[in-house]
C-alpha positions as CSV (number, residue, x, y, z in Angstrom):
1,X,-5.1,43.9,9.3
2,X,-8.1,44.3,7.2
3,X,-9.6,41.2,8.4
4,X,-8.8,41.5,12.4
5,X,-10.6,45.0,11.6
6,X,-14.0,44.3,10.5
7,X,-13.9,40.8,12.5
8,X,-17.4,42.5,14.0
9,X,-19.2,41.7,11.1
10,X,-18.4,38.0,10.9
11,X,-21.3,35.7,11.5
12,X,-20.0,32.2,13.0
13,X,-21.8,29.5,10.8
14,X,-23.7,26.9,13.1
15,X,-21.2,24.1,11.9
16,X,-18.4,25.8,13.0
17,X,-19.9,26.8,16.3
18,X,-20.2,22.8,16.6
19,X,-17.0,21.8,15.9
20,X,-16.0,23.8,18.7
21,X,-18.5,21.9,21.2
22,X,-16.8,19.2,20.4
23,X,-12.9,20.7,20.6
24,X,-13.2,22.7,23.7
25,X,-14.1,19.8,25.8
26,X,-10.8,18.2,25.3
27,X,-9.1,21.6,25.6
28,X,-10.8,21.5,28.7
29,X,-9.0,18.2,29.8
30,X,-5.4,19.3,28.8
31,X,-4.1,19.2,32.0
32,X,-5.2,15.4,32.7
33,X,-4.2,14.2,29.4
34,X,-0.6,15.7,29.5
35,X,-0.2,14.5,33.0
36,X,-0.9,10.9,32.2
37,X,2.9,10.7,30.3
38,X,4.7,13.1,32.4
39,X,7.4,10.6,33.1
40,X,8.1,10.4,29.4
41,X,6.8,14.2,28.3
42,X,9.9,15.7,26.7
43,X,10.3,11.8,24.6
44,X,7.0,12.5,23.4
45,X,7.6,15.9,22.3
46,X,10.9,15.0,20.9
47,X,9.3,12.6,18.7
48,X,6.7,15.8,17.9
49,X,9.6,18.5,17.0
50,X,10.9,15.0,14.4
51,X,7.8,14.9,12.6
52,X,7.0,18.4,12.5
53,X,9.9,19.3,10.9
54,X,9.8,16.4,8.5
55,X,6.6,17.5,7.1
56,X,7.1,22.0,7.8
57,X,9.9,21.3,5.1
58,X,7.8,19.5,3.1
59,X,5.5,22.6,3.0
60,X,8.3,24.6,2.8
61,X,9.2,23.3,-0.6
62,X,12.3,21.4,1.0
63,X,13.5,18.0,-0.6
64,X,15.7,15.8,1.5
65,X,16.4,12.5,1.2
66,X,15.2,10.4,4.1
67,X,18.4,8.7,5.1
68,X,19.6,12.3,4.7
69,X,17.2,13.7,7.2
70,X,17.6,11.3,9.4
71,X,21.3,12.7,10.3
72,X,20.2,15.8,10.5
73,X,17.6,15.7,12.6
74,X,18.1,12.6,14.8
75,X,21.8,12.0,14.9
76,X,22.9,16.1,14.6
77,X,24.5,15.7,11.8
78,X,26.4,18.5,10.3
79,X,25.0,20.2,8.0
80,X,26.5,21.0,4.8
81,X,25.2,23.1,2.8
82,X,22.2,25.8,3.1
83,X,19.3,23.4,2.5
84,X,20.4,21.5,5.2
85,X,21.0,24.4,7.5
86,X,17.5,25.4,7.1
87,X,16.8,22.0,8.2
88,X,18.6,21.8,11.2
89,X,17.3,25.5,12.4
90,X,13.6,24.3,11.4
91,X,14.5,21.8,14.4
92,X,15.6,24.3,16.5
93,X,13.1,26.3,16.1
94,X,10.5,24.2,17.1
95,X,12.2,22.9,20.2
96,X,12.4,26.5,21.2
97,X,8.8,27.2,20.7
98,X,7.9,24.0,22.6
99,X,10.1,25.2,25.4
100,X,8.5,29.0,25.3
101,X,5.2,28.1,24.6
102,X,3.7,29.5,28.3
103,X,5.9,32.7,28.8
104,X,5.6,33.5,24.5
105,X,3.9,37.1,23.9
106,X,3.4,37.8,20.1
107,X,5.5,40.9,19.5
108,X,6.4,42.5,16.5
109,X,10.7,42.2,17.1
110,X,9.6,37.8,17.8
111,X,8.6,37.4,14.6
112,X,11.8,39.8,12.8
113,X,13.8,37.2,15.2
114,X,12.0,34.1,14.1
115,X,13.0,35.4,10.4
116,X,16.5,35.6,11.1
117,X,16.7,32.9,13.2
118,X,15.7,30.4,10.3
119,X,17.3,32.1,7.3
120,X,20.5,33.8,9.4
121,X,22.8,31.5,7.8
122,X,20.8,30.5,4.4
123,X,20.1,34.0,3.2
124,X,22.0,37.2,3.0
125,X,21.3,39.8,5.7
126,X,19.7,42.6,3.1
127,X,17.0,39.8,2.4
128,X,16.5,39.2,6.6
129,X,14.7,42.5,6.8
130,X,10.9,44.5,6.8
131,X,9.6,45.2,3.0
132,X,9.2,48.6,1.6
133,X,6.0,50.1,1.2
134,X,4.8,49.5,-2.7
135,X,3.3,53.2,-3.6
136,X,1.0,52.7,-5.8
137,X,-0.6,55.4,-8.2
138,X,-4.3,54.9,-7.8
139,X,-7.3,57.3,-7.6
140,X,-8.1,55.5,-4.2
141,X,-5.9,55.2,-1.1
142,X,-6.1,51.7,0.2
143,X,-6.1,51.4,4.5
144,X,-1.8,50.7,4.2
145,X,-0.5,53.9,2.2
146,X,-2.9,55.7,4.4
147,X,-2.0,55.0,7.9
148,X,1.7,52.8,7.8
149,X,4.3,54.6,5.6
150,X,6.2,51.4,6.4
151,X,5.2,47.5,7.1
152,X,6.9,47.4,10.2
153,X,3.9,49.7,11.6
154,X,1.9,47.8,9.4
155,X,2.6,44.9,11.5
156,X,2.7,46.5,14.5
157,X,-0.5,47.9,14.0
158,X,-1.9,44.4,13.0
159,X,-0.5,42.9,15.9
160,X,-1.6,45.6,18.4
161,X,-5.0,44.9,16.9
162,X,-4.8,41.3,17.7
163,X,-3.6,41.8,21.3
164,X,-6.6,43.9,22.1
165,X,-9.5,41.9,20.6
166,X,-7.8,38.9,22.5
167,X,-8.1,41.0,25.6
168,X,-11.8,41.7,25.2
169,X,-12.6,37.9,25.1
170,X,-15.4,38.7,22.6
171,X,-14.1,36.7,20.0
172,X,-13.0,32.9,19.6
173,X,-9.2,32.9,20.5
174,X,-8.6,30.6,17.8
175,X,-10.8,32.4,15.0
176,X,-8.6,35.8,16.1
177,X,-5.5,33.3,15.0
178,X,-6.8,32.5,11.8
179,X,-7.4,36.0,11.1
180,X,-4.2,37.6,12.4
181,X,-2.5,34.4,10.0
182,X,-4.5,35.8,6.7
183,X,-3.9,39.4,7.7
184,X,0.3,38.5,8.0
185,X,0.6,36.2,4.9
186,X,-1.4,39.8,2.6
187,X,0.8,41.9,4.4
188,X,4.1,40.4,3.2
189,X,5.8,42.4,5.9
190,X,9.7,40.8,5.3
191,X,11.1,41.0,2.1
192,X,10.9,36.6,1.8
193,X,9.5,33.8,3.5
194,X,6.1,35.4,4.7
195,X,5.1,32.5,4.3
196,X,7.1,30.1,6.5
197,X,6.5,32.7,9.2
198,X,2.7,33.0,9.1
199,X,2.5,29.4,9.1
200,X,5.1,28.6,12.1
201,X,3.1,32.1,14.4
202,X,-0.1,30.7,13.7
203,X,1.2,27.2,14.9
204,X,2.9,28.7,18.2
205,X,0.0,31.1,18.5
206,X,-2.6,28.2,18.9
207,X,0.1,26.4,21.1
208,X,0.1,29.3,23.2
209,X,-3.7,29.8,23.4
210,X,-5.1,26.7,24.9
211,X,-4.1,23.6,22.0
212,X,-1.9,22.0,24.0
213,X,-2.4,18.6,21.6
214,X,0.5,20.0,19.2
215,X,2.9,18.9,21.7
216,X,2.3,15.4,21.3
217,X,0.6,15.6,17.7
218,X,2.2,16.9,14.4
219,X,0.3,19.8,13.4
220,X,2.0,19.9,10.1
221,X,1.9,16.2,9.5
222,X,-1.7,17.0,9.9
223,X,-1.9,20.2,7.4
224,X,1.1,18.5,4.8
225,X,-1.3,14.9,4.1
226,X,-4.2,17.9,2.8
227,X,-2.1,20.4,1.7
228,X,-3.7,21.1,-1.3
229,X,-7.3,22.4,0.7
230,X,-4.5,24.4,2.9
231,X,-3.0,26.1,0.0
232,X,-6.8,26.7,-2.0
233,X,-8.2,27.6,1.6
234,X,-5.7,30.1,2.1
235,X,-6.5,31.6,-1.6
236,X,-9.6,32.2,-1.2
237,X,-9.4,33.3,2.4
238,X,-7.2,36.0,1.0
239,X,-9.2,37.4,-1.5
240,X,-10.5,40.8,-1.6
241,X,-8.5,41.4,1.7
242,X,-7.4,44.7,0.6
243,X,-11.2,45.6,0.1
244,X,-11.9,44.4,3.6
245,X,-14.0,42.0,2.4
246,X,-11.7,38.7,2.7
247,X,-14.0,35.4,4.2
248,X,-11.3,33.4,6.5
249,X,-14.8,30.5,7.4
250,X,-13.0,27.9,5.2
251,X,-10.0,28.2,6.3
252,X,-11.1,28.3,9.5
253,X,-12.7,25.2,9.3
254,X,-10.5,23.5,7.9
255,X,-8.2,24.6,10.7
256,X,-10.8,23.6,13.6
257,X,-11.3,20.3,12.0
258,X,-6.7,19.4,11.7
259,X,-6.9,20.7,15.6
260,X,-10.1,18.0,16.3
261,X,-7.8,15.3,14.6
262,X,-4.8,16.4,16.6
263,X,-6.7,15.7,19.8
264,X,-8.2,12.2,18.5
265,X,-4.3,11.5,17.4
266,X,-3.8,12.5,21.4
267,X,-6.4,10.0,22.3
268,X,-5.2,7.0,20.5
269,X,-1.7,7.9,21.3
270,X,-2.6,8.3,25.9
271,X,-4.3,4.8,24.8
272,X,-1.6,3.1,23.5
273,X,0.9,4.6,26.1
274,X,-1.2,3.5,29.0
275,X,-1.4,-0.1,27.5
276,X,2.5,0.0,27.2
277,X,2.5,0.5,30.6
278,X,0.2,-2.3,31.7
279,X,1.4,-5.1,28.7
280,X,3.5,-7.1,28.0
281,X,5.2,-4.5,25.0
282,X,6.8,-7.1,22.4
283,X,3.0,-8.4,22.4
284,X,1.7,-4.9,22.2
285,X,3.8,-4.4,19.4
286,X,2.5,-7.4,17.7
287,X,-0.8,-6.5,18.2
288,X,-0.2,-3.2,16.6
289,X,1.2,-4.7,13.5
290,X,-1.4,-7.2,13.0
291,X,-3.5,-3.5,12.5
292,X,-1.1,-2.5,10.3
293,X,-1.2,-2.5,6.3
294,X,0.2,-5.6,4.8
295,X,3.4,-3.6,3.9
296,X,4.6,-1.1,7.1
297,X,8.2,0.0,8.5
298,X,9.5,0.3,12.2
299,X,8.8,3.8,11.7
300,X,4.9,2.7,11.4
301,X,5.6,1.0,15.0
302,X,7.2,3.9,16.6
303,X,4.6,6.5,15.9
304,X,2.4,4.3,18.1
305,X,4.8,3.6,20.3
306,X,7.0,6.6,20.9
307,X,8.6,5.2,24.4
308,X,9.2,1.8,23.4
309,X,13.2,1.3,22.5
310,X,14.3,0.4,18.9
311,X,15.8,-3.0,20.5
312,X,12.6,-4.2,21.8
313,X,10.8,-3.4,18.5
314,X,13.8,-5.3,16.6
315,X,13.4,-7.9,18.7
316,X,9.5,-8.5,18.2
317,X,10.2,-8.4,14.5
318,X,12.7,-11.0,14.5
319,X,10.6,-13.0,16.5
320,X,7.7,-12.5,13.9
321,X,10.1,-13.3,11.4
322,X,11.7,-16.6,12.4
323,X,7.6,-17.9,13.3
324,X,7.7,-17.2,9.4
325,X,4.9,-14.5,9.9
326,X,6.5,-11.7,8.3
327,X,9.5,-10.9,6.1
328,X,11.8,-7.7,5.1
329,X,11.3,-6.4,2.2
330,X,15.5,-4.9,1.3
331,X,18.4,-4.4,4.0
332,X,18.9,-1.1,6.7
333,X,17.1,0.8,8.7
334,X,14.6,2.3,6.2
335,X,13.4,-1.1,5.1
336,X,9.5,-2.3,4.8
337,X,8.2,-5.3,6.2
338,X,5.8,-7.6,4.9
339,X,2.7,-9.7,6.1
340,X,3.2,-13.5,5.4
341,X,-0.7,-14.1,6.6
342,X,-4.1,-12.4,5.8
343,X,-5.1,-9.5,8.9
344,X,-8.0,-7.3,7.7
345,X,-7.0,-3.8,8.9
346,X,-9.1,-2.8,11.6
347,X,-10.7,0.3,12.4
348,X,-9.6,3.3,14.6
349,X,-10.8,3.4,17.7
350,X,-13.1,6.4,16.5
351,X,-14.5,4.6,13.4
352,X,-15.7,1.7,16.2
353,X,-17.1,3.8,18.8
354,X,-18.6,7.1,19.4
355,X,-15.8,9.1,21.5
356,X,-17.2,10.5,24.6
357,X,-15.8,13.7,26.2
C-alpha cells in the first residue's frame, strides 16, 4: 500500500514516457489485430495458456520433465501426485482468466479464491488462508499496525486504493499495476505463495486493462528467458517500502519493455498467420526452417505456426529429409532435427526494418 500511497510524488523518467509512445499505439490497434485470426482465436490462445504455464512453473520453482508435461497439459493426463496437480490447476487457471478477462474486477475474495483455487488440493486448508498481523515491539508504529489490525484490511485497503486512483485516470493504468504488484508481494497477505499470486493478478490485471497481446503472446515466457533482472528488479523495487520510500521505475521498465516484445511477438506471429493463409504451408514451413538454427525441433515450427496440423509439419520434414536436406537427431516426439546444408540465420523482421505503427 505504501507505494499506491505516495504514487503523487513519482516523477515518470523521459525514457519511460517513450516506451509508452511506442506501446500504446499498438494498444490502440487491439481490436484490428485480434480480429485478423478470429477464425482460429481460441487455437491461438490455447497454444498461449501451453506456454504460459510451461514457463509460470518454471518461475514457480516447478520441475517437470517435458514428456511429463506434455500429458498433463496437452493430453489431460491425470495427475498423480501434488506437483502435478499444481500443474494441471496452473492450466486451469489460466484458461479461466482468459475466459474472464473483460467481466474481471479485482476484489479482495478473487484473489483468496485464486489461492485456493491453485493450492486447494496441494496444501492443507490452515495454509489456504490471510496471515496474521506480526506485532512488532518498536518505538515507531509503521502505517500496517496502525490502521489494519489484520492483512485482510490490509489488502482491502490496498486494493480500494488501487480501484480509486484507476478511477481518477491521473495515473498510467499500467504504472498503478506495477505498484499495486510491489505493494501485494510486501504485504504477504496469505500465509504462502504471495508470490505466485502477485505475479498471476499483475498478469490478469494488465490483461484486463488494455494488453490484450498476452492472449496470443506468453507473458511468462517473456519474464522466465530474463528472470534473473525480474527477481533483482523486484528486490530493489521493494526496498524501503515500509518507509514509503520504495522506487518501482526499474521494474517498471522492465515490465513496459516484456509488454513492447509481447506486441512485436504479436506482429511476427499476424505475419506469419496471414502468409499461412495465402501460401502454400509445407513451403511456408520450409521457409521458416531455413531461418531456423542449424539444430531446432517441431516445437520450434509450431510456435510460428500455431494453426498448421502436426501432419502437415511431419510431412514437410520428411520431405526435407528424403531430399537429404535435413536429418533427426534420436527417435519420438521430442526429437531435434538437423541442417544437412549451410543457412545463415536471418534476422527478425524488427532487426531488418524500422516497425511502423
Amino acid at each position: 500500500m505504501y507505494c499506491l500511497k505516495n504514487i503523487d510524488r513519482v516523477v515518470m523518467p523521459n525514457d519511460i514516457v517513450k516506451l509508452y509512445t511506442h506501446l500504446y499505439p499498438f494498444i490502440g490497434r487491439n481490436d484490428t489485430m485480434l480480429k485478423t485470426v478470429s477464425k482460429d482465436f481460441d487455437v491461438l490462445v490455447g497454444e498461449t495458456i501451453r506456454l504460459d504455464t510451461g514457463f509460470a512453473i518454471r518461475l514457480f520453482g516447478v520441475d517437470l520433465p517435458e514428456a511429463r508435461f506434455k500429458s498433463l497439459v496437452v493430453k489431460d493426463a491425470a495427475a498423480k501426485n501434488k506437483t502435478e496437480r499444481f500443474v494441471k490447476n496452473v492450466k486451469r487457471a489460466f484458461e479461466k482468466i482468459h475466459n474472464d478477462t473483460d467481466t474481471f474486477e479485482l476484489r479482495e475474495t478473487e484473489m483468496r479464491d485464486l489461492l485456493r483455487f491453485l493450492y486447494h488440493d496441494v496444501e492443507p486448508e490452515t495454509r489456504l488462508r490471510h496471515a496474521k498481523t506480526e506485532r512488532k515491539r518498536e518505538k515507531t508504529t509503521n502505517l500496517l499496525s496502525s490502521h489494519h489490525p489484520t492483512k485482510r484490511e490490509a489488502l482491502e485497503t490496498l486494493i480500494d486504493d488501487f480501484r480509486h486512483l484507476l478511477s481518477k485516470s491521473d495515473f498510467e493504468p499500467i504504472f498503478l499495476c506495477v505498484n499495486f504488484y510491489v505493494d501485494f508481494i510486501n504485504l504477504k497477505p496469505f500465509v504462502v505463495h504471495n508470490d505466485v499470486i502477485g505475479l498471476l493478478t499483475l498478469y490478469l490485471l494488465l490483461l484486463s486493462h488494455g494488453v490484450k497481446s498476452l492472449h496470443l503472446a506468453s507473458f511468462f515466457e517473456l519474464l522466465y528467458k530474463h528472470h534473473d533482472k525480474l527477481h533483482k528488479h523486484t528486490q530493489e523495487a521493494s526496498r524501503n517500502w515500509e518507509e514509503g520510500l520504495a522506487n518501482v521505475m526499474t521494474l517498471h521498465r522492465f515490465i513496459l519493455q516484456k509488454l513492447l516484445e509481447s506486441y512485436q511477438g504479436l506482429h511476427e506471429l499476424l505475419r506469419n498467420y496471414t502468409f499461412d493463409q495465402e501460401t502454400n504451408k509445407s513451403d511456408y514451413i520450409e521457409n521458416t526452417i531455413n531461418k531456423l538454427d542449424d539444430v531446432f525441433s517441431k516445437d520450434d515450427i509450431r510456435r510460428a505456426h500455431p494453426t498448421i496440423s502436426d501432419s502437415t509439419i511431419n510431412r514437410t520434414l520428411r520431405r526435407l529429409r528424403d531430399e537429404k536436406r535435413i536429418r533427426p537427431l534420436g527417435k519420438g516426439r521430442s526429437a531435434k532435427w538437423m541442417k544437412l546444408y549451410k543457412s545463415q540465420k536471418k534476422s527478425s523482421i524488427y532487426e531488418q526494418i524500422t516497425l511502423k505503427v
